[in-house]
C-alpha positions in Angstrom: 106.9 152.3 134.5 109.3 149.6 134.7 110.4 148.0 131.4 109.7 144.1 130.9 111.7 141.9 129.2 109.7 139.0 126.9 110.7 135.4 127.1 111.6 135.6 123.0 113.9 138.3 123.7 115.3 135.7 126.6 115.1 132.4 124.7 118.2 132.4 122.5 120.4 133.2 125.2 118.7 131.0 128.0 121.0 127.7 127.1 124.4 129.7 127.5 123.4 131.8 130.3 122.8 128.3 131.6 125.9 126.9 130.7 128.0 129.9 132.3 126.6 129.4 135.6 127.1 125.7 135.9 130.7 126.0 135.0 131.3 127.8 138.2 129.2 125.9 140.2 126.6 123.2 140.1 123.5 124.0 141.1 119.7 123.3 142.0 116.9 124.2 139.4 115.7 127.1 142.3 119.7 128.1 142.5 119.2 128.7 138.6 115.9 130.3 138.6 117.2 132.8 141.4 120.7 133.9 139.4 119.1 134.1 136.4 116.7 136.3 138.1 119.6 138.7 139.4 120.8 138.3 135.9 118.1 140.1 134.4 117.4 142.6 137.5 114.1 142.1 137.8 113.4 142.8 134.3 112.3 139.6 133.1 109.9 137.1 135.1 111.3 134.1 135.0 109.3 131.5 132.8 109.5 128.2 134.7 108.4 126.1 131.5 111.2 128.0 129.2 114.2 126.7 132.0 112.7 123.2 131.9 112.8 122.8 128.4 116.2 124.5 128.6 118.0 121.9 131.8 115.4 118.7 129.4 117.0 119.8 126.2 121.0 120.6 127.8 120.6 117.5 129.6 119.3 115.5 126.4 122.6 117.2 124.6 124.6 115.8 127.3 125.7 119.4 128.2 124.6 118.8 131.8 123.7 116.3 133.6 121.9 115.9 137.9 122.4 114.5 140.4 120.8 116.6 142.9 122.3 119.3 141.6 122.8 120.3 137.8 126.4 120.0 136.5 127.8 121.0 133.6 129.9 117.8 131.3 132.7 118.1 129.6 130.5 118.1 126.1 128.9 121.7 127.7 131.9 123.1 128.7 133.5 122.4 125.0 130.0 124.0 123.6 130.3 127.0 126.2 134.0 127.6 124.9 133.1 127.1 120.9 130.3 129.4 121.8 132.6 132.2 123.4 134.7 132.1 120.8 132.4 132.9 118.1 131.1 135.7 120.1 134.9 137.1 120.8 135.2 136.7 116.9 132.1 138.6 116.5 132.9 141.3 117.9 136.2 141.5 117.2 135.5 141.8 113.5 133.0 144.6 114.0 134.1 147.0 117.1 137.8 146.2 116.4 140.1 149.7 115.7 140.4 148.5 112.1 136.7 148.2 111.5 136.3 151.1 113.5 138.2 153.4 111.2 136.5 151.2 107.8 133.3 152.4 109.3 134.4 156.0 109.8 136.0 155.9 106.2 132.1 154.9 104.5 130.7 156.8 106.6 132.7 159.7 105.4 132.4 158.7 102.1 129.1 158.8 102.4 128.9 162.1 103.8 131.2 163.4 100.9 128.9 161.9 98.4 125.8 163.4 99.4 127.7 167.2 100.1 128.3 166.8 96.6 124.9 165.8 95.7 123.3 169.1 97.8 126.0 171.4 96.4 
């Protein structure tokens, strides 16, 4: 049995996927709806109402704007890189070496803590 991914699970991340794919090329809603498909390998039917709301509300924002195609502005591509940024932050603060070793440190603590505890 296949898994299935649920539009909630999709939703927050709909806008930047979005974003990402207009900055290297504009595209038609169908040229969307197809890569965002391949995106998600078949593991998510595509919810036609949850990408209009998505290209209404990006193209309310100014993000992106059509003209038979969808293009992203300058305003999405500033959001897109704000975006990334916070994400490289992200996980730089919790998968970087340093954190890495602070985990293994509580961890050990931890460990330590409850030996003593049994013992």
């Amino acid at each position: 049995m296949k898994t299935k991914i649920r539009d909630f699970q999709v939703k927050k991340n709909i806008k930047w996927h979005i974003l990402r794919l207009l900055r290297l090329n504009s595209r038609t809603k169908q040229e969307l709806i197809d890569k965002l498909s391949d995106m998600y390998l078949g593991y998510w039917q595509v919810n036609n109402e949850l990408i209009d709301s998505n290209l209404n509300l990006l193209t309310d924002e100014d993000m992106i704007h059509y003209s038979n195609k969808y293009e992203i502005t300058e305003k999405g591509l500033d959001a897109l890189g704000k975006k990334e940024r916070e994400i490289e932050q992200y996980y730089a603060k919790r998968v970087s070496k340093e954190a890495c070793a602070k985990y293994s440190l509580e961890g050990n603590v931890g460990l330590s803590a409850l030996e003593s505890q049994i013992n």
